[in-house]
N, C-alpha and C positions, 0 to 999 in steps of 0.2 A: 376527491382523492383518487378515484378511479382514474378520470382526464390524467393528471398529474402522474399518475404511474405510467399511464400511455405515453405521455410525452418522452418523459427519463429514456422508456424503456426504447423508443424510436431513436433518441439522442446518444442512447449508448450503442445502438445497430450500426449507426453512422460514425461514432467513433472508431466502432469495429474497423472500417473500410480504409481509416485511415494510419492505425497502429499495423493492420499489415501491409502497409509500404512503408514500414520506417527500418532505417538499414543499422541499426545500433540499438545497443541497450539503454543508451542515454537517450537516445530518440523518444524509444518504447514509456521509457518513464518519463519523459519530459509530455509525451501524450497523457498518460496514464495518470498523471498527477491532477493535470491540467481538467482532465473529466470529472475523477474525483470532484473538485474544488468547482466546476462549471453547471455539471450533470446530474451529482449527487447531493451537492451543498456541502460538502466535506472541505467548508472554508481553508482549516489547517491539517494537510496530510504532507507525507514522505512517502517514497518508497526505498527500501533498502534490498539492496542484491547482495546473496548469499558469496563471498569470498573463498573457493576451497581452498586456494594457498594459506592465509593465511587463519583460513576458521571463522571468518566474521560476518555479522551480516553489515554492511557499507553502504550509506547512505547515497543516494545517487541522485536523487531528483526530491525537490521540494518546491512547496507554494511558499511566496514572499510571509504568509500568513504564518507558515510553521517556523520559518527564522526569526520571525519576530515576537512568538512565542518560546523559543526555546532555540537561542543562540546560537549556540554550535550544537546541530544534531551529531547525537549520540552511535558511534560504530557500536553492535552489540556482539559479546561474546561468552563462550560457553554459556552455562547455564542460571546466569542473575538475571537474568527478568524476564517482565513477561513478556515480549516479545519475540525471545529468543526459544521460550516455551510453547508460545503458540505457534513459529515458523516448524519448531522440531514436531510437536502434531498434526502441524495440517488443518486446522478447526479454524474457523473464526473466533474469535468475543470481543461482546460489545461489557467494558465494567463502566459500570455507575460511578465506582470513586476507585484512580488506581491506587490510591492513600491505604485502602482496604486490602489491597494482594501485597503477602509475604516478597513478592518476586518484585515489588516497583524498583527499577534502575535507579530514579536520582529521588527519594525520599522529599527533599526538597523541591520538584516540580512546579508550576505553575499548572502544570495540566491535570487537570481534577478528571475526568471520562475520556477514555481511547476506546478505540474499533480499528483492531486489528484482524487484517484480511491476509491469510496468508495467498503465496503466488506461486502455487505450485513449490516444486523444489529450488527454484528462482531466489524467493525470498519475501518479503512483508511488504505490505502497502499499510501505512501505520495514520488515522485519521484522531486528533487530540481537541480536546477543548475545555477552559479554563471552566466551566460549568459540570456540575455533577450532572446523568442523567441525560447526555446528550445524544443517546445514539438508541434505534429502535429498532424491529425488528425488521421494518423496509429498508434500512438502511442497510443492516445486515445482508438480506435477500439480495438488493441490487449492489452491494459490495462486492458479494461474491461474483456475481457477472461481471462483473468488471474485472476483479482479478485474475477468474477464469479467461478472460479476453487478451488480459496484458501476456498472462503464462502463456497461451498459443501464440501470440507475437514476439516472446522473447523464444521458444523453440524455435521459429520461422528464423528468427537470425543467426540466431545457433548454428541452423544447418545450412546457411547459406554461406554463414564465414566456413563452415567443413568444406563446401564444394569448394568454396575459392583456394583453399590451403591444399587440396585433392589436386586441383585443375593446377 
């Protein structure tokens, strides 16, 4: 177990290296997903970036894994689910059944356990699985590195499109 967390933890330093030369947010997440699903075993994840126009959080990057569980991801807004609750706190959670939270977006789901990672004020990194009980507390831990990782790559372009708009 220990090896194994070494490895991750080396595999996501080297992911680091490459999310900061990515020149877009689609980039950032199109890395960011792909680690997820490669790094962490987070077969079926999304990430979704926070929208201020028009209030929503907007799907941006997904694994083939999360369309084929859940069609058309979901744009979230105000305050129906959980997602939308845990990007407004800032916390991670890993739920065992989302069947179980007052806040599940589509009742009818196929996805029984999410691990959602919030990303900074950016927005969610959202990892789902048709199995209850999928997600543990290493998952959790190195989630959060990750997300921490992608939120400093999406500030990095942030203020690189400022310079450019400045210049």
């Amino acid at each position: 177990d220990r090896m194994e967390r070494e490895r991750r933890l080396e595999a996501l330093n080297e992911m680091t290296r490459e999310l900061v030369t990515a020149e877009s947010q689609e980039r950032v997440a199109e890395i960011g997903v792909d680690a997820a699903r490669d790094i962490l075993n987070l077969e079926t994840n999304a990430i979704h970036i926070y929208d201020e126009e028009r209030s929503e959080l907007v799907p941006i990057a997904a694994t083939d894994a999360a369309y084929e569980l859940v069609s058309d991801l979901p744009t979230f807004t105000g305050e129906e689910s959980i997602a939308w609750r845990v990007y407004q706190q800032g916390e991670p959670l890993a739920l065992d059944d989302v069947t179980d939270d007052p806040d599940i977006y589509n009742p009818n789901t196929p996805v029984r356990s999410e691990l959602l990672l919030p990303i900074g004020t950016f927005g969610i990194l959202i990892a789902g699985s048709p199995s209850p009980e999928a997600f543990d507390q290493q998952d959790i831990v190195l989630g959060e590195i990750l997300a921490g990782n992608i939120a400093t790559a999406l500030e990095q372009v942030e203020r690189t499109e400022q310079v450019r708009v400045r210049e």
